[in-house]
Every structure is written in C-alpha cells, then in structure tokens.
N, C-alpha and C positions, 0 to 999 in steps of 0.2 A: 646755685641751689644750696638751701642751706638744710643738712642733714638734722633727721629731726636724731635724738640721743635714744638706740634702740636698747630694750629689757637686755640685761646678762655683761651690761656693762657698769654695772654698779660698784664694780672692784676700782672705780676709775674715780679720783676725786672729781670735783668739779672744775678741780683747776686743768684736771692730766686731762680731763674728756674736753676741755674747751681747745687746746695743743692739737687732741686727734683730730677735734672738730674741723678747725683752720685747714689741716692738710688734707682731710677729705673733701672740702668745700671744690680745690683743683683738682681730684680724682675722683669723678662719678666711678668708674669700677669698682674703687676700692672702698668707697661709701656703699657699692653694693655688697661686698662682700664683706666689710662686718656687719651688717644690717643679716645675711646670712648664718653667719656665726653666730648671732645672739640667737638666730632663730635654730639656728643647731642644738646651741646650749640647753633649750628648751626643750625641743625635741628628745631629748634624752631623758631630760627628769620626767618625760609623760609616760606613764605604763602602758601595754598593751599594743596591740594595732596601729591603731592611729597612728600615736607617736613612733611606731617603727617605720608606716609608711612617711612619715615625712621625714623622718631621719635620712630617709634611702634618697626622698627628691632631693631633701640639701645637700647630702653628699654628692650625686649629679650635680648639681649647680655649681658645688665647689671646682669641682673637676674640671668644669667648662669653662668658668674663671681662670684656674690654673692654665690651663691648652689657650686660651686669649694669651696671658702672661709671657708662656712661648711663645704666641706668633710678634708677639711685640719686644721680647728678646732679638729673636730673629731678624725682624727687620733692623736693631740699632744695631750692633753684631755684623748684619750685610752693608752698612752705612759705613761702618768704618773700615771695614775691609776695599770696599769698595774705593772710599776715599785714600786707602793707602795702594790700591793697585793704581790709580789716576797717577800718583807721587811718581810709585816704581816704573811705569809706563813712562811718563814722562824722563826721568833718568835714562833710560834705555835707548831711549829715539835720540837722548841731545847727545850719547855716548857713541850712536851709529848700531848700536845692535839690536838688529831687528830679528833676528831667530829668537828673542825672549816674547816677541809679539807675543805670537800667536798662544802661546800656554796663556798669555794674560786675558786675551779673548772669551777661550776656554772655558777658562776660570768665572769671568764676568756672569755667561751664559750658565754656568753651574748653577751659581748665588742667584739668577734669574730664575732657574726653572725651582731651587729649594723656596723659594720668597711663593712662589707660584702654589704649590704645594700648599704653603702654610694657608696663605691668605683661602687658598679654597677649604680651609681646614675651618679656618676662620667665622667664614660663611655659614655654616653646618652647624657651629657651636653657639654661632649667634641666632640661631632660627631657635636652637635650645631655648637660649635664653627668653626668647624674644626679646633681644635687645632690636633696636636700629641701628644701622650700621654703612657707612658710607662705604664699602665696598661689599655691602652683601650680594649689590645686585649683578657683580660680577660685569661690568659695562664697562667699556673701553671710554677714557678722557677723549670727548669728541675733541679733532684737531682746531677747529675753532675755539675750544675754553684753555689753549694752550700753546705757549710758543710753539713754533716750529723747530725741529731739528736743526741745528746750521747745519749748512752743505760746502763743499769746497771740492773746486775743479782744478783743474791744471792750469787754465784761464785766469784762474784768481791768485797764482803764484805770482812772487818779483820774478820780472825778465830775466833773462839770461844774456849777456850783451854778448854782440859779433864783433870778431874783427872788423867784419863788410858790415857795419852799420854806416848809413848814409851821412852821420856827422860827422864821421871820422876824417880830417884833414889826410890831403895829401903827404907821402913821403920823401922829405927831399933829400937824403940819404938813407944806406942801409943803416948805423946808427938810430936814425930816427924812428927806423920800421921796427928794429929789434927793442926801443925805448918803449913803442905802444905796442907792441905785443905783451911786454912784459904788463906794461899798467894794464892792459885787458884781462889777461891772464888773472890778475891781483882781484878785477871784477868780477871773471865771474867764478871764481873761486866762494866771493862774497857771497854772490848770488844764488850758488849751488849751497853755501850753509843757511841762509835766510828761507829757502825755498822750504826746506829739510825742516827748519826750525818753523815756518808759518805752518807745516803739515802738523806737528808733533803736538804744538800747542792748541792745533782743533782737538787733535783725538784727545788730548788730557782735557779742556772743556767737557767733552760729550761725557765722558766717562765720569765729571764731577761731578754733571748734570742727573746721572744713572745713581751716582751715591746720593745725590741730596734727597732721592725721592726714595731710596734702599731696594734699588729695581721692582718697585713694586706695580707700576701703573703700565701693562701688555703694551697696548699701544705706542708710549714710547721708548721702550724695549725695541720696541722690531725697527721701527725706524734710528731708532741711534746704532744698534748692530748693525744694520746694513749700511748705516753711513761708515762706522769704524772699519766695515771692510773694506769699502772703496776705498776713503781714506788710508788705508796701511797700503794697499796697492798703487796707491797715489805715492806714499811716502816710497816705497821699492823703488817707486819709477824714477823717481828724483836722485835715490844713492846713486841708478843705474847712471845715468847719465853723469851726474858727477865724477863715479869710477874711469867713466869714458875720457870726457876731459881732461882727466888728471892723467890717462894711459896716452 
C-alpha cells in the first residue's frame, strides 16, 4: 500500500516525504499514525467544538497506537529473553545442575502469562481502533495448522549397556572379566552422558521454539510446558541413575 502524502506535512520537502514515504509503505501502523498527526495538527488550528471534540478522538487514537507499540515492545523483549533463558538452560543441564531448572520454568511461565496480559490488551485497543487483527479473536492455533510439540520418553534415550548383554563373550580368565568390566563401565558411562545430553538438547529445542513465537500463541504454551515438565523429570531420572552407577 502506497500512503497517500496527508495535510500538516508540508514542513517535509518532496524529497524528505518521498524517504517517509518508502518506510511507511513497510509499516501500515505507523502510516496510520502520521496520517493521525496531520489530522491532529488540524484539529488544533479549528476553533470551537468541533475541533475540540476531534482533538480528544485523535488523542485516543494516539494512545491506542502507543499501547500497540507496548504490546509489540513486549513481545520482541520476551523473544529475546526467552532466547537467552533456552542458551542458560541449555549451559545448566550440560553442566549437571538442575536446581537452576526450575526458577527457569518459572520464569518461562512469567513472560507467558505478561505476553497473555498484553495481547489481551491488544485485543481491546484494536476493537478501538477497529483495526483487524490476527489475534483479536482470541483463538487457540488449531493443532492441525501447526507442528506438534516433540515428545521424548525414556524409550527414545541411548541404551544403557549390561554386563549380562547376550553379546558379550565368554570369560576365559579373571583378567579378561576385569578387562570387559572396565570397557563396559567406559560404555555406559558414555551412555549415561549421551542420555543427559539427548534430554537437555529437547528441552532447549522446545524453549527456542517458545522464543521464536515470544510465548505468544496459548495453545502451544500449554503443550510445550507440560512437555518441559516431563522432560526435566525425565532428565532427574537419567542424573539418578547415572549417580547410581557411578556409586
């Protein structure tokens, strides 16, 4: 769309209004709201009435404009925090400390329910406006127009190997026994970090998943939180064990 050049901007050569022109063409908001502005400026030089009561609708308008402006603050703001708790989460599981989990959770669910807030904020300001607005109508992304969550069981961890695995060759000395104990040992040693590390790298997925979209869409909120729970109970369960075979 191409902004027509509205009254009260006449201070602007032809060259400077062709510059705004360009960067409103990518911003329908902010083409609405100097298109407002000029109609402000006018507003003002009319005496009487009239011009006071439209002084008072532009100024609401502007307002409304402004409170958009926050809710899209907001969300870049929660994108990147969001994208730096996915980093620090990540650091934390491959380090073994999982008592920082849960504040990261927390946190996640915070920046979810303030995004929540806004966008219903959103909503409200945009019925002002009557703009249209793909989230006015407050609807969950049916799971059909959207990947699904990945999921991850215990089942879809690397094995863990046995002594008593069925390949395992006979021992024709003590030597021998204490040589494959040790290369087993070395196994699943491996396997108890690979286990640890397949959990860690889901949960930092899901969480990048939650920044890319700046928690904004309910629906995959609820499903990526309850995966992260399982998932961090999953990761416990893996330390647990590993703790085990190392005692």
């Amino acid at each position: 769309m191409q902004p027509t050049r509205p009254n009260g901007t006449d201070v602007l050569t032809d060259d400077e209004w062709q510059e705004v022109e360009a960067d409103l063409e990518h911003d329908p908001l902010e083409t609405a709201r100097t298109h407002v502005g000029a109609l402000l400026h006018h507003a003002r030089m009319l005496r009487g009435e009239p011009g006071d009561v439209l002084d008072m609708a532009l100024q609401t308008a502007q307002r409304a404009f402004d409170e958009i402006d926050a809710c899209n603050t907001l969300l870049d703001t929660t994108s990147e925090r969001a994208h730096a708790l996915a980093r620090e989460l990540e650091g934390r599981l491959t380090e073994g400390d999982s008592g920082a989990v849960p504040g990261f959770l927390d946190e996640l669910d915070a920046l979810a329910a303030r995004v929540a807030v806004s966008e219903a904020e959103r909503q409200v300001v945009s019925r002002i406006l009557g703009m249209e607005d793909a989230r006015a109508e407050g609807v969950r992304t049916p799971a059909d127009d959207r990947d699904p969550v990945p999921t991850l069981t215990a089942a879809g961890l690397p094995r863990v190997p046995s002594l008593y695995d069925a390949e395992q060759p006979g021992y024709g000395t003590l030597t021998d026994m204490m040589a494959a104990r040790e290369k087993i040992a070395a196994q699943r040693a491996n396997a108890h970090a690979r286990r640890s590390a397949v959990v860690a790298e889901h949960m930092t997925e899901i969480v990048m998943r939650l920044a890319n979209v700046s928690l904004s869409d309910p629906a995959l909120n609820e499903e990526a939180f309850a995966e992260l729970r399982h998932s961090y109970a999953l990761w416990l369960a893996c330390a647990d064990e590993r703790r085990r075979d190392d005692g």
